[in-house]
TORVOMI-758630 format. One line per field, with one value per residue: residue in one letter; x, y, z of N, C-alpha, C, CB in turn; residue number from 0. Coordinates in Angstrom, 1 decimal. Glycine has a CB too. Layout:
<recs>
resn = A; ... $
n.xx = X; ... $
n.yy = Y; ... $
n.zz = Z; ... $
ca.xx = X; ... $
ca.yy = Y; ... $
ca.zz = Z; ... $
c.xx = X; ... $
c.yy = Y; ... $
c.zz = Z; ... $
cb.xx = X; ... $
cb.yy = Y; ... $
cb.zz = Z; ... $
resi = NUM; ... $
</recs>
This chain:
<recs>
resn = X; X; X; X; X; X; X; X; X; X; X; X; X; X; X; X; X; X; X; X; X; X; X; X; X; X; X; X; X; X; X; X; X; X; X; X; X; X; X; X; X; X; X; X; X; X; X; X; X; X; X; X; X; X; X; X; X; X; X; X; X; X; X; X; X; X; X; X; X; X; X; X; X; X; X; X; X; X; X; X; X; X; X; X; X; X; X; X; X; X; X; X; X; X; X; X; X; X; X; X; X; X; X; X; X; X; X; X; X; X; X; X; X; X; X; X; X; X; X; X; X; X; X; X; X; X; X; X $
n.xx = 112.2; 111.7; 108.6; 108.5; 106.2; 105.7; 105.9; 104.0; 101.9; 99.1; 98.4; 99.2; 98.6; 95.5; 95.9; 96.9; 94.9; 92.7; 93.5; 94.1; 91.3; 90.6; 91.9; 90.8; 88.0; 87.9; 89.3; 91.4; 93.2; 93.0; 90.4; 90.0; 87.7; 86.5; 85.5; 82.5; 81.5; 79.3; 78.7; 76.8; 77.4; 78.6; 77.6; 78.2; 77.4; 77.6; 76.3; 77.2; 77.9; 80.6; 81.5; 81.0; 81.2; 83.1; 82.1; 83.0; 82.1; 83.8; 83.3; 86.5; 86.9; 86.0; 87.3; 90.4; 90.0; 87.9; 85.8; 86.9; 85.0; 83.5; 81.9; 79.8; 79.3; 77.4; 77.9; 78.9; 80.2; 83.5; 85.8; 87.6; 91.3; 91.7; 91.4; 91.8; 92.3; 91.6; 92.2; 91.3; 90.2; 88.9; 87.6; 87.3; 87.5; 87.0; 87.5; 86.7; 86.6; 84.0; 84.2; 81.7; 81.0; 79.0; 76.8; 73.4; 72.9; 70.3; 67.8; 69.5; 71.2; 72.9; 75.2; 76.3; 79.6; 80.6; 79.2; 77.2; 78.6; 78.6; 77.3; 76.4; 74.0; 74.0; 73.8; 72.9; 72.8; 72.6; 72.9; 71.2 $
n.yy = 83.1; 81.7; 81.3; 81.9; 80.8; 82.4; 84.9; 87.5; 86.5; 85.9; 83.1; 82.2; 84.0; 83.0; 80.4; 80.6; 82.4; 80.9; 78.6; 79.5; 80.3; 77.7; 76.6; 78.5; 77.5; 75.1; 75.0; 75.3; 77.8; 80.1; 82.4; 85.8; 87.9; 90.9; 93.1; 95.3; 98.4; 99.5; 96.8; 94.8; 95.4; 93.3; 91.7; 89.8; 88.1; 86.3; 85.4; 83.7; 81.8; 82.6; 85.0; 87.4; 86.1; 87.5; 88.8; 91.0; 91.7; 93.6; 96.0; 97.7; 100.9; 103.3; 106.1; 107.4; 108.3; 107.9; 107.0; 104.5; 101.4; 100.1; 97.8; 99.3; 98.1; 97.6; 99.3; 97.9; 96.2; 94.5; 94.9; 92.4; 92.6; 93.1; 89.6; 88.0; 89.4; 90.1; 90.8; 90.9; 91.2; 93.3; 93.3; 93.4; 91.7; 91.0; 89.7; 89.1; 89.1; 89.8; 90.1; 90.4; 90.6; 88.2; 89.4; 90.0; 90.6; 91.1; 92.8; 95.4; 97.8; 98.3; 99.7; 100.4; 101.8; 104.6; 103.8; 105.8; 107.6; 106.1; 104.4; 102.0; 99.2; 97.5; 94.2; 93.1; 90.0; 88.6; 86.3; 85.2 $
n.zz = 42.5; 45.4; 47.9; 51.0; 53.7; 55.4; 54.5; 53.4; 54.9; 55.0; 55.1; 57.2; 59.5; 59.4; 60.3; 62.6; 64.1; 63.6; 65.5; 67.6; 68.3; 68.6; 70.4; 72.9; 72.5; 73.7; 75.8; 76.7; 76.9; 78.8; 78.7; 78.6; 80.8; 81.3; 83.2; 83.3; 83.3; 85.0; 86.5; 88.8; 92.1; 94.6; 97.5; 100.3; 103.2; 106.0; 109.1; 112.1; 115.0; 115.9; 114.7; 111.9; 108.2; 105.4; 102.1; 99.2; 95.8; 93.1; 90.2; 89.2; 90.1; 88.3; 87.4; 89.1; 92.4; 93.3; 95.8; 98.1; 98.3; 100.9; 103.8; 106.0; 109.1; 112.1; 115.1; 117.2; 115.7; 114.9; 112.1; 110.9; 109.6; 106.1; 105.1; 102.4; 99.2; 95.7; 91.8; 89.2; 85.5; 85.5; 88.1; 91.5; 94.3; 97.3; 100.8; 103.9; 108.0; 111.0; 114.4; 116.1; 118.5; 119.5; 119.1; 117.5; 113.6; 113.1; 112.5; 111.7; 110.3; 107.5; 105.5; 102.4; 102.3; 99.6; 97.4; 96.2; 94.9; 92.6; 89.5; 89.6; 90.7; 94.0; 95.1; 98.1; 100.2; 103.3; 105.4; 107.6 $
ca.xx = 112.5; 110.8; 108.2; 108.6; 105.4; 105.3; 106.2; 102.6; 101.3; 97.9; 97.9; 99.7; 97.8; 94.4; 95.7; 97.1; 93.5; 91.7; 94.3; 93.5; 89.7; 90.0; 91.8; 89.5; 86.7; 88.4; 89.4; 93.2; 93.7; 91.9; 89.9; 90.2; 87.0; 86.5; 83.7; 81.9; 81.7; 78.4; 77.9; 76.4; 78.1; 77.7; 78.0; 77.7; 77.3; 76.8; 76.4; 77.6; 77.9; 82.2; 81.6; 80.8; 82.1; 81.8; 83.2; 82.6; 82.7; 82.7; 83.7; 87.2; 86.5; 85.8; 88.2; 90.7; 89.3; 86.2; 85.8; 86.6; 83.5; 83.8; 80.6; 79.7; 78.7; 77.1; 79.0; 79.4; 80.6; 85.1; 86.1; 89.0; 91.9; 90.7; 92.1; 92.2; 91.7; 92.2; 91.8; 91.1; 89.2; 88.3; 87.2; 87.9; 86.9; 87.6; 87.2; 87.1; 85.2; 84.6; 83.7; 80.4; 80.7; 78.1; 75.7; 73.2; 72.4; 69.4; 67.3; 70.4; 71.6; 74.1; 75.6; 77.6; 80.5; 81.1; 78.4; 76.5; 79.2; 78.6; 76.3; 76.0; 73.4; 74.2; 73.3; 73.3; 72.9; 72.8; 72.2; 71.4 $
ca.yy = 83.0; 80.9; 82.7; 81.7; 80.5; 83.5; 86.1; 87.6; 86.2; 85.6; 82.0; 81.9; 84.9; 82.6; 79.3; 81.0; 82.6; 79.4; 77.6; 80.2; 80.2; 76.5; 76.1; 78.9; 76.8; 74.0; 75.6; 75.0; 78.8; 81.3; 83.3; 87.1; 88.7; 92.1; 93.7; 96.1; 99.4; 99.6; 95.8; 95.4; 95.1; 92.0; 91.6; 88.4; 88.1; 85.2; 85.4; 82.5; 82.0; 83.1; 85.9; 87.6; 85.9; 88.7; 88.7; 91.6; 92.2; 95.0; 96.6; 98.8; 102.4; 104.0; 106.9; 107.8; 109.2; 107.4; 106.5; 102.7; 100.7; 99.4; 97.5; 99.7; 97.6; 98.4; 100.0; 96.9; 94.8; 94.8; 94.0; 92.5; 92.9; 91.9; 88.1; 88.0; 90.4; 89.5; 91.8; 90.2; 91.3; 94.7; 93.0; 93.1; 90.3; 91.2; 88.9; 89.2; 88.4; 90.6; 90.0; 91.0; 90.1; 87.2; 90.1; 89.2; 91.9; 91.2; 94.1; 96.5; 98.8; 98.1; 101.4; 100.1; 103.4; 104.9; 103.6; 106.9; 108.0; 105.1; 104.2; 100.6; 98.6; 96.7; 93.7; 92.5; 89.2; 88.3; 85.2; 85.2 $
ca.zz = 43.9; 46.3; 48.7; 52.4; 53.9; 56.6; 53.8; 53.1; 56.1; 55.2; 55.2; 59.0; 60.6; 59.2; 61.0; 64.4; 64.6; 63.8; 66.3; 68.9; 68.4; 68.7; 72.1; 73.5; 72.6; 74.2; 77.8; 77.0; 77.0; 79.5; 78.1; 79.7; 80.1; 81.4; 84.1; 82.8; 84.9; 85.4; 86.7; 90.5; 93.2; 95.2; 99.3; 100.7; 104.7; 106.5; 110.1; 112.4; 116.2; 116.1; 114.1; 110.2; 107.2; 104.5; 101.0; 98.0; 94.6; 92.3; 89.1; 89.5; 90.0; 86.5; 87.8; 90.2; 93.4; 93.7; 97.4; 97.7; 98.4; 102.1; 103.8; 107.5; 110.1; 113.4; 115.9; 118.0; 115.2; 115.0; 111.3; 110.7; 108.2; 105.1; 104.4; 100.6; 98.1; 94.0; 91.3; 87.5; 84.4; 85.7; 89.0; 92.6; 94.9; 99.0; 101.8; 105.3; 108.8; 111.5; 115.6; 116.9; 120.6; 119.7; 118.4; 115.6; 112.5; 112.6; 112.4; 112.4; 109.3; 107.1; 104.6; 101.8; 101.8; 98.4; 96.6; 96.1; 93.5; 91.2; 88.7; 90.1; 91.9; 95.0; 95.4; 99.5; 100.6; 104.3; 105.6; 109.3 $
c.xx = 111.3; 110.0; 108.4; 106.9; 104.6; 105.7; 104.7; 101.6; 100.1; 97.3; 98.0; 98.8; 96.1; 94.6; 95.8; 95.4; 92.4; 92.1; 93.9; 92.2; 89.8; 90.2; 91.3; 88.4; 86.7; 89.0; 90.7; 93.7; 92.7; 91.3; 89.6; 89.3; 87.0; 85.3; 83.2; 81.9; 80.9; 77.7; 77.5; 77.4; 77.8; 78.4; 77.2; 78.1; 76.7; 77.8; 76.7; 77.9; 79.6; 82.2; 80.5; 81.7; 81.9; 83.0; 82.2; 82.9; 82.2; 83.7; 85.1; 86.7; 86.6; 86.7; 88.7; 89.8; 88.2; 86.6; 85.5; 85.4; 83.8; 82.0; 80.9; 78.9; 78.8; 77.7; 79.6; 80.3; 82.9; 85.3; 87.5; 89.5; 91.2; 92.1; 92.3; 91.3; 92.7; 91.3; 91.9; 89.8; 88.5; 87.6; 87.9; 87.1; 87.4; 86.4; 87.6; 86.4; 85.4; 83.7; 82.4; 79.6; 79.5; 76.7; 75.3; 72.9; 71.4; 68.5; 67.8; 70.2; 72.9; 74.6; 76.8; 78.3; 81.0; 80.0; 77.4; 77.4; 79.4; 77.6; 75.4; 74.9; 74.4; 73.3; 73.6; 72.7; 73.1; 71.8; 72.5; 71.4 $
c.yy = 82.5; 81.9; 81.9; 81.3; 81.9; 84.6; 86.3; 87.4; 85.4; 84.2; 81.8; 82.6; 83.3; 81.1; 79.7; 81.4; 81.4; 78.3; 78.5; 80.2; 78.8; 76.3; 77.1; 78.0; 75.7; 74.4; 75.7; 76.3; 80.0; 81.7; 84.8; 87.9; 90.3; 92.6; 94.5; 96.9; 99.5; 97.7; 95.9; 95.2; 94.0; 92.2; 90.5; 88.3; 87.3; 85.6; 83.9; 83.2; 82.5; 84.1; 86.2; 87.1; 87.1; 89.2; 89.8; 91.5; 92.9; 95.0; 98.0; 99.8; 103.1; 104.8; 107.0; 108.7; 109.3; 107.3; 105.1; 102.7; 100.2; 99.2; 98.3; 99.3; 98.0; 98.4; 98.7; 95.9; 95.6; 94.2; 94.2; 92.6; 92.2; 90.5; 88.1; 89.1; 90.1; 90.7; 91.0; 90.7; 92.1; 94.3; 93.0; 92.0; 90.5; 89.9; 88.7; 89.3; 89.7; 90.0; 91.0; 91.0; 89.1; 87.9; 89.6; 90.7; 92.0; 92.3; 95.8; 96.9; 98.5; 99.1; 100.8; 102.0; 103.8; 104.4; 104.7; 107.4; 107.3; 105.0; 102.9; 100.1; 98.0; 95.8; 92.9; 91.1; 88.6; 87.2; 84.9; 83.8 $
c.zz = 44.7; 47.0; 49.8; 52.8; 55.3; 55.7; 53.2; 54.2; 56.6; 55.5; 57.1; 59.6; 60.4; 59.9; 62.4; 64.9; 64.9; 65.3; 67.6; 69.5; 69.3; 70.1; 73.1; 73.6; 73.5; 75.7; 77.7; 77.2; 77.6; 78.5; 79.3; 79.8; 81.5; 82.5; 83.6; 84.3; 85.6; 86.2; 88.1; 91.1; 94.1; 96.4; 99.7; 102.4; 105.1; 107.9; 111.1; 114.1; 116.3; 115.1; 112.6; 109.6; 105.9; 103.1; 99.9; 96.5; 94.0; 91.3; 89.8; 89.2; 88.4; 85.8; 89.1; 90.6; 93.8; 95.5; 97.1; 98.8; 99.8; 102.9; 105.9; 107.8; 111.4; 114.2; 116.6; 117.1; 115.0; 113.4; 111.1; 109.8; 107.4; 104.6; 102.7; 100.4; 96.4; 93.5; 89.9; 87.1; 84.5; 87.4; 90.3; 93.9; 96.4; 100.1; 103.4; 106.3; 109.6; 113.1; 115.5; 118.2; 120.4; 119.3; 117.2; 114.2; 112.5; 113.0; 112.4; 110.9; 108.7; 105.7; 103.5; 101.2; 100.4; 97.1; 96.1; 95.1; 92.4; 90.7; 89.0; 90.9; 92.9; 95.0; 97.0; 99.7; 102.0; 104.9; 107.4; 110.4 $
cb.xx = 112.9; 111.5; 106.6; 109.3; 105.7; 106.2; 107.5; 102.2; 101.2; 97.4; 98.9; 101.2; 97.4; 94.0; 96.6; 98.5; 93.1; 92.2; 96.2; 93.7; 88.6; 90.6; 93.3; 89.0; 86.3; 89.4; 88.9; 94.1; 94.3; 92.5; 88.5; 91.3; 85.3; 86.3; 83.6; 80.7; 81.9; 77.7; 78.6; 75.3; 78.0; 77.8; 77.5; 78.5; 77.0; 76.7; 75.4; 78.9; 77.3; 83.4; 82.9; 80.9; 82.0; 81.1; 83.7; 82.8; 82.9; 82.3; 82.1; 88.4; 87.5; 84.6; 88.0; 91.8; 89.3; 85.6; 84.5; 88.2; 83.0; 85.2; 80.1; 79.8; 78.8; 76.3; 78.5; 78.1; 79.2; 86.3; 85.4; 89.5; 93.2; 89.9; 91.0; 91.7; 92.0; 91.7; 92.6; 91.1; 88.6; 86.8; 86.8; 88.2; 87.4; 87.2; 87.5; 87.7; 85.2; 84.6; 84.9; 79.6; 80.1; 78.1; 76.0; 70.9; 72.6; 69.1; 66.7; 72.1; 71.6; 74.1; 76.5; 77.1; 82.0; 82.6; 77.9; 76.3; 80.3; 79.0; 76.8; 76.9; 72.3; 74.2; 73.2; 72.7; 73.5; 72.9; 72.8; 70.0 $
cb.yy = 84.4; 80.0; 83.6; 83.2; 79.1; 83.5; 86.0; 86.8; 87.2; 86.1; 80.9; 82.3; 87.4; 82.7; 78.3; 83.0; 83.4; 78.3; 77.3; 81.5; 80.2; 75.3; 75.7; 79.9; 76.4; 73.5; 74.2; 74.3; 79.0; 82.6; 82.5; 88.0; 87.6; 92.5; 94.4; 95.6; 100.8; 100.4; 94.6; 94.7; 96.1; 90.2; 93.0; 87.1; 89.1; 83.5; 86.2; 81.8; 80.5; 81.9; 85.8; 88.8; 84.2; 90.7; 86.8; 92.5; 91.6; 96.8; 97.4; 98.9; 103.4; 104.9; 107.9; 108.1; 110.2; 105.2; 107.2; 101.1; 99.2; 100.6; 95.3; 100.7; 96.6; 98.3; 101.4; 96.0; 94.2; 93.7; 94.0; 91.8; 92.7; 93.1; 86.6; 86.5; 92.6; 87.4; 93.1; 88.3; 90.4; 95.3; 92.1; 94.5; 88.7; 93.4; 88.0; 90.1; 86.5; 92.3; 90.4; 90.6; 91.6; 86.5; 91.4; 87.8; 92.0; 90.3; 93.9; 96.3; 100.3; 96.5; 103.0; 98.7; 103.5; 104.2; 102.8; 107.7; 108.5; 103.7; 104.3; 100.1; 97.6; 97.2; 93.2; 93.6; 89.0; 89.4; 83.8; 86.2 $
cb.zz = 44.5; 47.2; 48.6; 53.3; 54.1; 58.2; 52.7; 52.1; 56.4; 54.3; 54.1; 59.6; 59.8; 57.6; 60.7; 64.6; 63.8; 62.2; 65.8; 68.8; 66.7; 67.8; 72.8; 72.9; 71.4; 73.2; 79.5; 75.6; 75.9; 80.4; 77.4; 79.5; 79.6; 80.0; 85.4; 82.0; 84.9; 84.1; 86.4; 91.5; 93.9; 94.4; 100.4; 99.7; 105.2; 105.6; 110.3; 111.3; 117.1; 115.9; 113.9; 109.6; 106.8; 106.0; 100.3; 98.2; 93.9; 93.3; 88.2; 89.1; 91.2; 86.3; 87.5; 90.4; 93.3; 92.7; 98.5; 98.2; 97.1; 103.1; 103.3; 108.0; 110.0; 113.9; 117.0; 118.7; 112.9; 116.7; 110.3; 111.1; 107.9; 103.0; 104.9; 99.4; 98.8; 93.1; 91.7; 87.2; 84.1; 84.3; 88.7; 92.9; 94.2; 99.7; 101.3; 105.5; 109.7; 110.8; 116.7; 116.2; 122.0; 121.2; 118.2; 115.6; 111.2; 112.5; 113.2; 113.3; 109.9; 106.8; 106.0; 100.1; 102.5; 98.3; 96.9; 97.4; 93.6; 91.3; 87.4; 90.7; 91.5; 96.0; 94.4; 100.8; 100.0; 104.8; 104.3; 109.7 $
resi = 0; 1; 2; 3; 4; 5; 6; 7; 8; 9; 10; 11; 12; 13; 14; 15; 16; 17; 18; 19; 20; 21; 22; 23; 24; 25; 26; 27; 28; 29; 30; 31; 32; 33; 34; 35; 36; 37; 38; 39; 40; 41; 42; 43; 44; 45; 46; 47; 48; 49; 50; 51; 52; 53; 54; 55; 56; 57; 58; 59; 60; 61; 62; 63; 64; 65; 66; 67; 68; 69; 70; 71; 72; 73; 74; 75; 76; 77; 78; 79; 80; 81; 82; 83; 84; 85; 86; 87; 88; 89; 90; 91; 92; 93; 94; 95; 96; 97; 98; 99; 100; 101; 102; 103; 104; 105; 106; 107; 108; 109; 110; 111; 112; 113; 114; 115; 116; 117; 118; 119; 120; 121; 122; 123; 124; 125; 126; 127 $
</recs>
């Protein structure tokens, strides 16, 4: 009796993997990687005469009931809804501006919320 070329497997599983490695290597098929829990946190804030532009990213919470991460700015400043937010590969990515009646940051206080129950640095960024 004949054998089938997919009966045993080993020859096919050893090309699909080769054929998968290959168009990874080659860009043709995402590749899906992962955040790690512990990576930083990044906050990016650039100030401008019509407002804050102000986008984060971080590692999803490790467990429910973390306190999400939110950036508090000084009382005068209004932020608005957040415009995008994406979530891939353990990552979350938020983006959103907020009024400051023409106020500047500079020399004010800025408290990233929830970061005290993580293991993570922060990294801040403000470009005035």
């Amino acid at each position: 009796m004949k054998k089938s070329m997919f009966q045993g497997g080993g020859h096919v599983r050893h090309t699909a993997r080769f054929l998968l490695i290959t168009l990874v290597g080659l860009g043709l098929v995402p590749f899906v990687s992962v955040a790690h829990p512990l990576a930083p946190i990044l906050v990016e804030i650039v100030e401008s005469p019509d407002g804050l532009d102000l986008e984060m990213r971080y590692p999803l919470a490790p467990r429910p009931g973390f306190t999400p991460l939110d950036v508090e700015l000084p009382h005068f400043c209004e932020a608005l809804p957040i415009a995008d937010e994406k979530r891939a590969g353990g990552l979350v990515r938020k983006r959103w501006r907020a009024d400051c009646g023409g106020r500047s940051l500079a020399g004010r206080t800025l408290t990233i919320r929830g970061l005290a129950e993580r293991d993570n640095d922060a990294l801040i960024r403000v470009l005035l």
